[in-house]
Every structure is written in C-alpha cells, then in structure tokens.
C-alpha positions as CSV (number, residue, x, y, z in Angstrom):
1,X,108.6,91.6,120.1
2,X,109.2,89.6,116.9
3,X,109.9,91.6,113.8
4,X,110.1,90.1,110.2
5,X,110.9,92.9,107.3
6,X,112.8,93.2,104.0
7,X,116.4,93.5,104.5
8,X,116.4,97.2,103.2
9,X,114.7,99.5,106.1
10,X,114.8,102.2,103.7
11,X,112.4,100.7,101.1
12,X,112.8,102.4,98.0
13,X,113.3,105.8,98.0
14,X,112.2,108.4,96.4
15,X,113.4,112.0,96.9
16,X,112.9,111.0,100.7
17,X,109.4,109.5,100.4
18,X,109.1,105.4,101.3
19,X,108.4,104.4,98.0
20,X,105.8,105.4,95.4
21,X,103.2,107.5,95.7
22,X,100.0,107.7,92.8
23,X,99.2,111.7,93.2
24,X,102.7,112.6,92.0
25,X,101.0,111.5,88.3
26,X,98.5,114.6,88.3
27,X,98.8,116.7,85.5
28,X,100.7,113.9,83.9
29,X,97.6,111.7,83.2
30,X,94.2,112.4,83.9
31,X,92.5,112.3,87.4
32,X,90.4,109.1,86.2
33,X,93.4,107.2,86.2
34,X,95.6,109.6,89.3
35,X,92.5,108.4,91.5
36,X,92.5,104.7,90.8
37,X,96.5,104.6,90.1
38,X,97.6,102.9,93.4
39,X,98.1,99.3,91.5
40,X,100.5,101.3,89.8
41,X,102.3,102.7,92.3
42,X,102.5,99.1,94.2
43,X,104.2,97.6,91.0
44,X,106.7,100.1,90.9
45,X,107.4,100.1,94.1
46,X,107.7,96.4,93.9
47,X,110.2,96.5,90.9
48,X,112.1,99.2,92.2
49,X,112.7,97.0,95.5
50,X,113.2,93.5,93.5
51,X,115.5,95.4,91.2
52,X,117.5,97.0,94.2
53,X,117.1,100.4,93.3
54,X,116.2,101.6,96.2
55,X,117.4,105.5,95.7
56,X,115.2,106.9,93.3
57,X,115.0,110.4,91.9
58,X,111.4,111.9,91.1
59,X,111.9,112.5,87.6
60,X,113.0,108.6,87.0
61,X,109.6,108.1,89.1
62,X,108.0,109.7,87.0
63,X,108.6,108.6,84.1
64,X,108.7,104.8,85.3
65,X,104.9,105.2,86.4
66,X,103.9,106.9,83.3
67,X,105.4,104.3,81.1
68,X,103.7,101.6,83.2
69,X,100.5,103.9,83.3
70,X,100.5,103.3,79.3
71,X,99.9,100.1,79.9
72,X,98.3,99.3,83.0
73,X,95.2,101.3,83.0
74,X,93.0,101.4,85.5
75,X,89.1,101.0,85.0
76,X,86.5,102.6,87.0
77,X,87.2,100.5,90.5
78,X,91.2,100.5,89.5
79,X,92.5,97.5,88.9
80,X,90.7,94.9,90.8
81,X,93.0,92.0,90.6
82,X,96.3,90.0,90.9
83,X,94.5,89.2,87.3
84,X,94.5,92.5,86.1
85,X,97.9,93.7,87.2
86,X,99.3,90.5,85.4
87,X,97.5,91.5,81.9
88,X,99.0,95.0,82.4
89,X,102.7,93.6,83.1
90,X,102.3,91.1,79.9
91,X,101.3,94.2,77.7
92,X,104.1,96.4,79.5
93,X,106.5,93.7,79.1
94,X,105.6,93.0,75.4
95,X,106.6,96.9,74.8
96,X,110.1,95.6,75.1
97,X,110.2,95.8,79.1
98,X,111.3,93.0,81.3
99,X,108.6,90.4,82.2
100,X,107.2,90.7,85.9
101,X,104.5,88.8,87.5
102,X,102.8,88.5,90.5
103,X,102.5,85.1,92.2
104,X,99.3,85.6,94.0
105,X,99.0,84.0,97.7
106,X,97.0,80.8,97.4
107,X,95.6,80.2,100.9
108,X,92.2,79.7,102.1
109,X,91.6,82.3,104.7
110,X,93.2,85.8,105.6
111,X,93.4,85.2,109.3
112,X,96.7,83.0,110.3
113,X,97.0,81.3,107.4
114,X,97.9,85.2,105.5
115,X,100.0,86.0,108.1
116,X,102.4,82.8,107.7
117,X,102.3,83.8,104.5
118,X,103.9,87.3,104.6
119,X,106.1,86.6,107.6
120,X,107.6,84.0,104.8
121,X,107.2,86.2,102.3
122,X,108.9,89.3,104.5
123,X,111.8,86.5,105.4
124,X,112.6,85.9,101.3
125,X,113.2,89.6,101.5
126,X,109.9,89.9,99.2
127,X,107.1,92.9,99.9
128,X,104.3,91.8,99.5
129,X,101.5,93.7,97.0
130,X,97.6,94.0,98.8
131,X,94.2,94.8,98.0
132,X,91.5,95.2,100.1
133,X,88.6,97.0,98.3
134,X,86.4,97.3,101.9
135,X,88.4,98.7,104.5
136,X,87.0,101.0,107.1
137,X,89.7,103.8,106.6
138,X,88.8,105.6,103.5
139,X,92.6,106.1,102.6
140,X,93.0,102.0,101.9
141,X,89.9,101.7,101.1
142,X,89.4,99.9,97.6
143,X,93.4,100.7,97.6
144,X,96.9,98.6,96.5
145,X,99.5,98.6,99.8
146,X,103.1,97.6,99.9
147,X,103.6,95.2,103.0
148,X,107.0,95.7,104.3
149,X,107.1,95.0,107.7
150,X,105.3,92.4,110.3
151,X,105.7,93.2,113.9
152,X,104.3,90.8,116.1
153,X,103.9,90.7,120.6
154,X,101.6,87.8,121.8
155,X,98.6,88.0,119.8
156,X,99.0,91.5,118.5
157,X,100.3,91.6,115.0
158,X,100.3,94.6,113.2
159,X,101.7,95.5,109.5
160,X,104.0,97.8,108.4
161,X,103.4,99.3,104.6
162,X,104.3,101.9,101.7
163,X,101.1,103.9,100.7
164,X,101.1,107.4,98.9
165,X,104.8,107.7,99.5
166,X,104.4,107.0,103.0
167,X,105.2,104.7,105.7
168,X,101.7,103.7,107.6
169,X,101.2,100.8,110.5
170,X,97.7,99.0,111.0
171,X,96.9,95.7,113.0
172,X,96.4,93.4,111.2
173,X,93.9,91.4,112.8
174,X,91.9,94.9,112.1
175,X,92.9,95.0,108.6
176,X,92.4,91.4,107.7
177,X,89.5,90.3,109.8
178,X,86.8,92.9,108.3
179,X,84.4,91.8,106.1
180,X,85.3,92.6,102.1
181,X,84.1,92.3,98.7
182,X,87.3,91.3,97.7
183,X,90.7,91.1,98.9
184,X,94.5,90.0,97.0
185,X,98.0,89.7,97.7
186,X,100.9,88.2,96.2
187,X,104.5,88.7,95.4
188,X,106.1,89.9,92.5
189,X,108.9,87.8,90.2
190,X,111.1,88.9,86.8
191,X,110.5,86.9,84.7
192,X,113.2,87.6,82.2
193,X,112.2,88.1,78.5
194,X,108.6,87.4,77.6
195,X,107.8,85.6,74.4
C-alpha cells in the first residue's frame, strides 16, 4: 500500500477533534450561515495547518471562525467557489489579517489527472480544500472537505479527510467519478500583507 499524507498525522487539533468543525458556530451566528459554514471551517483548518498550529483550544476556534465568519459569508448554496472563498479572504485580509489565497487545481478532469494532483499536493505537505456540491452521501453533499491523506493498493485509491471535526475515508474513484454540478479544489498560500 502506498500512502501520501501531510507530515503532521495529527492534523490540527482542536480540543481532540481532527480539525474544524462548522456546528460548533450555533448560537454564535445564525443557523443560515451554521448550515452553509463548511467553507469556513476548510479555511481554518487550512490556516491552522499552513500556520503549524496544530493544538488548538476551542475558545481560539471559536473565535477564529467567527472573525472569518464576518467576512466570509455564506449565501444560500454556501460558498460555491475557489472564487468566493478568495473574495472572502481579500475582505478578511483587508480587516488587517494576513493575506491567504487558494491556488485552485487547474487540470482538466477529476479522474487521474486530480489524483496526481493531490498525491503532489499531499507530498508539499499541503491539504488540499474540496467541493463537491453532488455527492450521494448527504453529509458531503454540496459540502467543503479537507484532504489529508491518499491511500492507494492497485487500482483502489481512497481519500482520507477533516469534515465536522472528524476524520472520514471515501474512495475516491466513488467520490470523484459521480456526476456533479460543480466540483473545486485547490491549495491554500499566505500571502503576506495585502495592499
């Protein structure tokens, strides 16, 4: 078996969940944007990990995803795009927070073309951010996704992610090969000081 993963195993942690999770928000914001808040949670997960924080107490969570909830807001589908998340991050970043971005993935196809581009993405020690609005499982469905991990055996491959503060598994060949609407990933970068 070949595995390819970020060098910490632990993700980022917080209070002993693998990595963010968009329900800990209720009561914090409204439902509207609890329901739809799992761009959020992918981002912070994401700068958590690239800023190697990867112990995090709830309360710093919490905070963390409100202040980006201020500017990323999420419409009625959530936030649809690499696009979107970008616009959010600009705004975020012009509030006097570092610059992030997300370099979406560029390829043509999500068959073995996306999975090259993870395994190289997992080897740079990068997680990769995912949407995929039509999924059968009604948990991912229309739902952000950390990628953290790519185990492969023959011509099984199956993906390793952070989801509602959880670590979940799904083949990718099942993941990636059903028909969507719409489906994005990329990797996110600091961009130092935006101007």
């Amino acid at each position: 078996m070949k595995i390819t993963k970020i060098n910490k195993d632990e993700f980022v942690q917080v209070n002993g969940s693998y990595g963010f999770n968009q329900n800990w928000m209720r009561g914090m914001v409204s439902d509207f944007y609890v329901l739809r808040g799992c761009g959020v949670a992918a981002i912070a997960n994401a700068i958590f990990y690239l800023e190697e924080e990867y112990s995090v107490e709830k309360k710093k969570a919490l905070a963390f995803m409100k202040d980006l909830f201020s500017s990323l807001r999420p419409r009625i589908w959530g936030i649809g795009s690499i696009w979107a998340l970008n616009m959010g991050l600009k705004k975020w970043a012009r509030r006097g927070n570092p610059y992030y971005e997300i370099i979406p993935y560029r390829g043509k196809d999500y068959g073995t073309e996306a999975l090259d581009y993870i395994r190289s993405c997992l080897k740079r020690n990068q997680p990769v951010l995912m949407l995929n609005t039509d999924f059968g499982h009604r948990a991912f469905r229309l739902h952000w996704i950390t990628i953290t991990e790519l185990r492969e055996e023959g011509e099984e491959a199956t993906i390793y992610f952070s989801s509602w503060g959880r670590r979940y598994k799904l083949n990718f060949w099942k993941y990636f090969n059903q028909p969507t609407f719409h489906r994005s990933m990329g990797v996110l970068v600091k961009r130092g000081e935006f101007s």
